[in-house]
C-alpha positions as CSV (number, residue, x, y, z in Angstrom):
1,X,-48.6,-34.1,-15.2
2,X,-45.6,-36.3,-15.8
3,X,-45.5,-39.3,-13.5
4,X,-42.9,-39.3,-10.6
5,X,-39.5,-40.4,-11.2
6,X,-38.9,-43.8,-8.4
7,X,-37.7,-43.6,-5.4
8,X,-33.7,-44.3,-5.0
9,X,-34.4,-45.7,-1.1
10,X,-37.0,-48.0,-2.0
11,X,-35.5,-51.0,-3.1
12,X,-32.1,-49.5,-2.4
13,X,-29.9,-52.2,-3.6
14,X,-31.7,-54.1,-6.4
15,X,-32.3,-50.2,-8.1
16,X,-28.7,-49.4,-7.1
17,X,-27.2,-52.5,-9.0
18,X,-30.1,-52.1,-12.0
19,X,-29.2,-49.0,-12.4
20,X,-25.1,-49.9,-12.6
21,X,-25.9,-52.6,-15.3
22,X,-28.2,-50.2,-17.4
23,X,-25.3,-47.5,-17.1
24,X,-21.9,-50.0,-17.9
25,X,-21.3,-48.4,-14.7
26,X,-18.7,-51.1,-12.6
27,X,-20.3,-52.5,-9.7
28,X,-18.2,-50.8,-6.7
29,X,-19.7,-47.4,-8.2
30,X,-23.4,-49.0,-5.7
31,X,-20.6,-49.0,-3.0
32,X,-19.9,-45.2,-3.8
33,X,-23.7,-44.5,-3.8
34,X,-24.0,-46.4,-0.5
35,X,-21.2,-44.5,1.4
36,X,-22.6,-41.1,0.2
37,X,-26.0,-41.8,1.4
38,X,-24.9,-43.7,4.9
39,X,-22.0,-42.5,5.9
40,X,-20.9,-38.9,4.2
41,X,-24.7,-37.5,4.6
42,X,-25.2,-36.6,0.7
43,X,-28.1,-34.0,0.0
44,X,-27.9,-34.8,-3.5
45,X,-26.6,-36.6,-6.5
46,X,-24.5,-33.6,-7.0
47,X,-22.6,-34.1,-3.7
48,X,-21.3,-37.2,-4.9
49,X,-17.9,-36.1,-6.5
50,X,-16.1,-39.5,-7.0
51,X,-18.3,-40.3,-9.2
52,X,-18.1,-38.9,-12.8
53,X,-20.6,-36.2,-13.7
54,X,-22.2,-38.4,-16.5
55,X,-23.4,-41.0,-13.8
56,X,-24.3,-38.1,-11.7
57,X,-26.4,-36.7,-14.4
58,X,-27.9,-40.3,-14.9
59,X,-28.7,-41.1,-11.7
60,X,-30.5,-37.5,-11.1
61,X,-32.5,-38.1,-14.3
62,X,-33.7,-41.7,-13.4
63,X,-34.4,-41.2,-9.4
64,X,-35.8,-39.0,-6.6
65,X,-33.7,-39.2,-3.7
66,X,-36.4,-37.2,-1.2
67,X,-39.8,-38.0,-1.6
68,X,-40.6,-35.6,1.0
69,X,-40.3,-32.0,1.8
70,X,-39.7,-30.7,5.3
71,X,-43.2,-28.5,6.1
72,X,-41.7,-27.5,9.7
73,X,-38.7,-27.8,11.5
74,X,-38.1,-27.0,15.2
75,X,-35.3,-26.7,17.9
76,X,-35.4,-27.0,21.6
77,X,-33.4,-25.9,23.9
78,X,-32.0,-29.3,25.2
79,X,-31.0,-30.2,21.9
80,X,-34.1,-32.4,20.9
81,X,-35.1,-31.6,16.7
82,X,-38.4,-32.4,15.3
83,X,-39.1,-32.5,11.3
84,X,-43.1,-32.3,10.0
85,X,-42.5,-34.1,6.3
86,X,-44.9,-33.6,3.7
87,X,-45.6,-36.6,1.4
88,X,-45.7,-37.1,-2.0
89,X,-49.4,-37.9,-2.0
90,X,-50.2,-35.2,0.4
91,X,-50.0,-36.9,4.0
92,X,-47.2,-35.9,6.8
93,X,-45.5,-37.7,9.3
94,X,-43.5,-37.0,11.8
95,X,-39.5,-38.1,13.0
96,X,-37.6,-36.4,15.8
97,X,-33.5,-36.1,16.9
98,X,-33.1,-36.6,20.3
99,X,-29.6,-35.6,22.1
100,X,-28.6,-36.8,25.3
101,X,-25.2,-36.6,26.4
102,X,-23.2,-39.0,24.1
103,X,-26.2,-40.3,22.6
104,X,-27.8,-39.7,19.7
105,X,-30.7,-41.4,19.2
106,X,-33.7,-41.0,16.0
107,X,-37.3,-41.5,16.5
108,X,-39.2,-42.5,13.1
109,X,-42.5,-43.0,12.0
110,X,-43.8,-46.2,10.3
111,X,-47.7,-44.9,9.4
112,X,-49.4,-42.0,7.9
113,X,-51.7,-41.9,11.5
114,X,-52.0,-45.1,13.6
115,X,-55.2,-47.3,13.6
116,X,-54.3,-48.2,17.3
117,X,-56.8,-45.8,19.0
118,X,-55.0,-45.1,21.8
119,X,-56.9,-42.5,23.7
120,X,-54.6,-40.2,25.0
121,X,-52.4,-40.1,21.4
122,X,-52.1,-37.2,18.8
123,X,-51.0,-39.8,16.4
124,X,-54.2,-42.0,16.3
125,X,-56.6,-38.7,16.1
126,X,-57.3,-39.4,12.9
127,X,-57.1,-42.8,12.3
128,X,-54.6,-44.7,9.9
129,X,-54.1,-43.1,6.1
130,X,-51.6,-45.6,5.1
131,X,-48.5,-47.6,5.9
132,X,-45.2,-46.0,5.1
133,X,-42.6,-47.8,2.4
134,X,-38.9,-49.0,3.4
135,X,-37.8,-46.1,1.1
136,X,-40.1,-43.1,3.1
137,X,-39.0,-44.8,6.8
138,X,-34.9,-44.8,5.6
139,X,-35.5,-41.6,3.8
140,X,-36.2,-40.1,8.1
141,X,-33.1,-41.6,9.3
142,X,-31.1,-39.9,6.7
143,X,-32.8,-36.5,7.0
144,X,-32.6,-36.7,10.7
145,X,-28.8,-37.6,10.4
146,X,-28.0,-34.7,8.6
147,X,-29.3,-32.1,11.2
148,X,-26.0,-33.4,13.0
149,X,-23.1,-31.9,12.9
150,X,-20.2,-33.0,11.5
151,X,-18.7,-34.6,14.7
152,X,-21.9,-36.4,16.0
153,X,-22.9,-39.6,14.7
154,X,-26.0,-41.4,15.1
155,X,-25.9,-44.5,17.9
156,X,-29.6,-45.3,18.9
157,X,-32.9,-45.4,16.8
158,X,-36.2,-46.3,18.6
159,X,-39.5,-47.0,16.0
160,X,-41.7,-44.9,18.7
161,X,-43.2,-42.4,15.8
162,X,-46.7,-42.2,14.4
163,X,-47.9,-45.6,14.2
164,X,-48.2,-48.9,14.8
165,X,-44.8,-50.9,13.7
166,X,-45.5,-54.2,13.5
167,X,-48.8,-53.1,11.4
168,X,-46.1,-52.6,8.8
169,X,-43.5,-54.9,9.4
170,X,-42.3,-56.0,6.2
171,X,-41.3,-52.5,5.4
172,X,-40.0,-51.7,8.1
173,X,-37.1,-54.9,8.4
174,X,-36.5,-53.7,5.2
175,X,-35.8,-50.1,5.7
176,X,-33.6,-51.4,9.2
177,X,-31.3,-53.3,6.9
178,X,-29.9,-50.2,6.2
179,X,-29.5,-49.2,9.5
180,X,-27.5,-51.9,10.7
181,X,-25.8,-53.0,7.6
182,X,-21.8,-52.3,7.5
183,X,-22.3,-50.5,4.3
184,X,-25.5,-48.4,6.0
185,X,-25.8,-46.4,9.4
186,X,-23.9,-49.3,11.2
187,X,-26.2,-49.4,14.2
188,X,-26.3,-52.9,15.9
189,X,-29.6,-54.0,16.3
190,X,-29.4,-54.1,20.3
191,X,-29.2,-50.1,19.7
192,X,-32.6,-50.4,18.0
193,X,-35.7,-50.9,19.7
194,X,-39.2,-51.4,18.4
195,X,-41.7,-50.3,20.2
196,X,-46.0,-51.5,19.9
197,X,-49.2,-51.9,21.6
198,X,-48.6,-55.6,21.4
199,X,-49.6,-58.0,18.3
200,X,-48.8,-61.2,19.3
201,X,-48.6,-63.1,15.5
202,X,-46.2,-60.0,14.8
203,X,-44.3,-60.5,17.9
204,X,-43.5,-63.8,17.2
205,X,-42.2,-63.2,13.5
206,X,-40.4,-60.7,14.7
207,X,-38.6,-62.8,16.9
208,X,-38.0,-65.0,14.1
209,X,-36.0,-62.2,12.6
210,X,-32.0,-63.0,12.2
211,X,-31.7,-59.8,13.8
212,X,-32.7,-59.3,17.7
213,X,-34.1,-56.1,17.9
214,X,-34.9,-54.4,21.2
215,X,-38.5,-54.8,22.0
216,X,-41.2,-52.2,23.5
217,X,-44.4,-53.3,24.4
218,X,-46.8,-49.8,25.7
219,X,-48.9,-51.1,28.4
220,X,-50.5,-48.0,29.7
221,X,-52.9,-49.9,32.1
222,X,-51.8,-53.1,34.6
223,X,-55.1,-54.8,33.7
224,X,-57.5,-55.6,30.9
225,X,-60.6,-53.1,32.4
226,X,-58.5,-50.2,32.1
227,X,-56.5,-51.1,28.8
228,X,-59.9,-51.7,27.1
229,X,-60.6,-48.1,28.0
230,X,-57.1,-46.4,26.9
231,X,-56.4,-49.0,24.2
232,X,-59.1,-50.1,22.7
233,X,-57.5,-52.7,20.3
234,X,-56.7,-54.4,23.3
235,X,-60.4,-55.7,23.6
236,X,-59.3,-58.0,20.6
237,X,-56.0,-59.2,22.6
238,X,-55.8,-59.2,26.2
239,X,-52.6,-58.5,28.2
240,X,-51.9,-62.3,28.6
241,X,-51.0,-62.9,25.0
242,X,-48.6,-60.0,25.0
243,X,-47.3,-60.9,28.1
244,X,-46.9,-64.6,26.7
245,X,-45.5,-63.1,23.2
246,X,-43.1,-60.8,25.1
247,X,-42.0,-63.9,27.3
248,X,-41.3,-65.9,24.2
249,X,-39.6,-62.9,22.2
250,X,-37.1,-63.0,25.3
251,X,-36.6,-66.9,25.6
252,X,-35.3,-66.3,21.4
253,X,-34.0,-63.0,21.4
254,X,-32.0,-62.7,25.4
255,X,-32.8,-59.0,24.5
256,X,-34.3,-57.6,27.7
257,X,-37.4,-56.2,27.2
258,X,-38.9,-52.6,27.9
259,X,-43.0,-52.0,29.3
260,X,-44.0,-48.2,28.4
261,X,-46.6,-46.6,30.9
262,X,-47.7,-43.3,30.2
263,X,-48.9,-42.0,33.4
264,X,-52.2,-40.0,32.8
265,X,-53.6,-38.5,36.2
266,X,-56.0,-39.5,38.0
267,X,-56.7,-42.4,35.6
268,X,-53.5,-44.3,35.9
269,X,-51.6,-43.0,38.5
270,X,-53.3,-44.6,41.7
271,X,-51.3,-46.5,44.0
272,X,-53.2,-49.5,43.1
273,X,-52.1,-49.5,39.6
274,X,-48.7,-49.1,40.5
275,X,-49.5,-52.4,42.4
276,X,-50.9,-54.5,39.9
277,X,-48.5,-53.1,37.7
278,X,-45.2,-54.5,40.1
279,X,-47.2,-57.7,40.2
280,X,-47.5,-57.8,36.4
281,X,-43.6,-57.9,36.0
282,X,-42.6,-59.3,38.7
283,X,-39.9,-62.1,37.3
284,X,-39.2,-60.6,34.4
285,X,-35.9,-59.0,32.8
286,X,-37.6,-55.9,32.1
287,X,-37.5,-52.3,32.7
288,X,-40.5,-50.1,32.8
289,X,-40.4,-46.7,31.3
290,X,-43.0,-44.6,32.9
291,X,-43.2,-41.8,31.1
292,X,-45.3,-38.6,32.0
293,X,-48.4,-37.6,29.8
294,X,-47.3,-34.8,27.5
295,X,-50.6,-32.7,27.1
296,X,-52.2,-32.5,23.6
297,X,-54.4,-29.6,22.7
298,X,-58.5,-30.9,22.4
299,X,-57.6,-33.9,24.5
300,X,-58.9,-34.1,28.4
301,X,-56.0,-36.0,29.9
302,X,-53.7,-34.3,32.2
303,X,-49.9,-35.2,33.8
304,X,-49.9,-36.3,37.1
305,X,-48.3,-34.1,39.8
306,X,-44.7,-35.0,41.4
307,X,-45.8,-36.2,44.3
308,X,-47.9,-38.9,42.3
309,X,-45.3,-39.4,40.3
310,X,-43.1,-40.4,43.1
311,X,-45.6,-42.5,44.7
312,X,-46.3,-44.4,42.0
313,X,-42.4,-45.3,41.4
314,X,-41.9,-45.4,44.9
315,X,-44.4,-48.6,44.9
316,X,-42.6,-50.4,42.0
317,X,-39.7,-50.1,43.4
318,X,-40.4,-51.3,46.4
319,X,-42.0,-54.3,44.5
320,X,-38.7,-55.0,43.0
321,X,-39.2,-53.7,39.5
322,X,-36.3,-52.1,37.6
323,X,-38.3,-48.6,36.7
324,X,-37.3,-45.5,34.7
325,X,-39.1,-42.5,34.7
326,X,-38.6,-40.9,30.8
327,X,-37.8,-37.0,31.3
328,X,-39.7,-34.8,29.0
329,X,-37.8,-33.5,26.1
330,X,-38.6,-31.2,23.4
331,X,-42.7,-30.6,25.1
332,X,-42.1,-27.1,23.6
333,X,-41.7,-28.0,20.3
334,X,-44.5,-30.4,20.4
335,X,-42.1,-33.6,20.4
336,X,-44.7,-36.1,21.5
337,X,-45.7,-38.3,18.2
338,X,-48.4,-36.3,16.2
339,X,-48.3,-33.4,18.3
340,X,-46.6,-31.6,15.4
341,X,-48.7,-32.4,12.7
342,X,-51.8,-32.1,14.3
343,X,-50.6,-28.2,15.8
344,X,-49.7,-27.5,11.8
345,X,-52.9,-28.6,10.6
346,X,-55.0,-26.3,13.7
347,X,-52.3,-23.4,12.3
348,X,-53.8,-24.2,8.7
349,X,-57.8,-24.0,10.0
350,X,-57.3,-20.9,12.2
351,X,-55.6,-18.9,9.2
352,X,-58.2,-20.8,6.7
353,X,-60.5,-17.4,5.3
């Protein structure tokens, strides 16, 4: 078996420019290759038609610009498109399109699974297989962008896929370089937000960063006892340091930061949570996303009922906290991260002879 031809999207630019010297090609011919990727949504090195067919030709017999194939894609009614992509080496990931009025934001993935062991997640199931590189997170936000049509245009991307970000972050700056580069997606980084369970070291380089990102940090409980339980890394932790991290991550960044809650019934949903959750943020520039469970076949955790849902917000509001309760989208097509993968791989078992 012949050994697979590089990536284009990993290492973008230094390939890119390599490849120009190798060909006598003159430099603004990367420009070309830039804009076709970025901004013109190229599905291949045929698409590129100001550039001569000889360099066309070159560049297809030196690179692969997919290194995945699309296993499943679905459609929901509001709008919301999810992509299952199959890996070179055999694992899958998930990335979704998510349309909201004007907006048009892109979820991506960052791991092959998620060593996080979040509880309640499809993602973590089965553990981590691997991180992603730059090249396989970029090659989601171009795939993603062109499901849009040719009047819609990317605005917002959140890093709230399979995994745990800041587990891989050196990829991942890398592949957001493209995004809000001039000469890439041109998303400003305040459109982007990272989301994580909270690793303080990676917090704090993060924050070093030229670029301020938006930052999520997934509580899920107010208070060690029951984080221990839904999250178990956070034995190793403690919501102090990410409290501190997130704190400091403000003081350099001025970007206000975002607590996710899933609300599971009856485990974090009582009026006492809401409590010492009001208390937990009280005096910060912050908004808490609460965001009803989305059930996940095999797993014994449920969504609380209306009325507990408005309770609970009721109580934080009330305690002064800036709250947003996330609406649902795309639960039919298995839009929560992993859901997809893991209902593809059930499909393969129950039609298995």
């Amino acid at each position: 078996m012949s050994p697979l031809k590089p990536h284009l999207l990993d290492d973008l630019d230094a390939q890119l420019q390599r490849w120009a010297a190798e060909a006598n090609a003159p430099a603004y011919r990367v420009g070309q290759v830039h804009k076709w990727l970025f901004q013109k949504r190229a599905g291949g090195f045929d698409e590129m038609s100001d550039l001569p067919k000889a360099l066309r030709a070159d560049l297809a017999e030196r690179f692969r610009l997919w290194s995945t194939d699309v296993v499943k894609h679905t459609t929901a009614e509001d709008g919301t498109e999810k992509l299952l992509l199959q890996l070179a080496d055999g694992g899958q990931v998930e990335c979704v399109l998510l349309r909201d009025t004007s907006r048009r934001t892109i979820c991506i993935s960052t791991q092959v699974g998620c060593g996080m062991g979040c509880v309640f997640c499809a993602s973590g199931l089965e553990g981590v297989e691997r991180n992603l590189t730059a090249g396989e997170i970029v090659e989601q936000m171009l795939r993603l962008q062109r499901l849009l049509s040719p009047d819609e245009r990317l605005s917002h991307i959140v890093v709230m896929g399979m995994g745990e970000p800041l587990a891989n972050l050196d990829h991942l700056l890398a592949a957001l370089q493209h995004a809000h580069r001039e000469d890439g997606l041109g998303i400003s980084a305040r459109r982007i937000t990272i989301s994580t369970v909270g690793l303080p070291p990676a917090i704090d380089r993060l924050a070093r960063q030229d670029q301020n990102y938006r930052l999520a940090i997934s509580l899920h409980a107010p208070n060690d006892e029951l984080r221990n339980q839904l999250v178990p890394v956070n034995k190793n932790i403690g919501i102090d340091a990410i409290m501190s991290a997130a704190d400091r991550y403000f003081e350099v960044s001025g970007r206000r930061l975002t607590f996710e809650y899933v609300l599971l019934a009856d485990i974090n949903d009582q009026p006492e949570h809401a409590r010492q959750l009001a208390r937990l943020l009280a005096g910060r520039e912050a908004l808490l996303n609460v965001i009803p469970y989305n059930p996940v076949a095999g797993l014994p955790y449920g969504t609380p009922t209306p009325e507990r849902r408005q309770a609970f917000r009721a109580i934080l509001e009330q305690g002064g906290i800036r709250v947003k309760f996330r609406h649902r989208k795309g639960n039919r097509i298995d839009a929560a991260c992993g859901q997809l993968r893991r209902s593809q791989r059930t499909d393969l078992i129950q039609v298995a002879p």
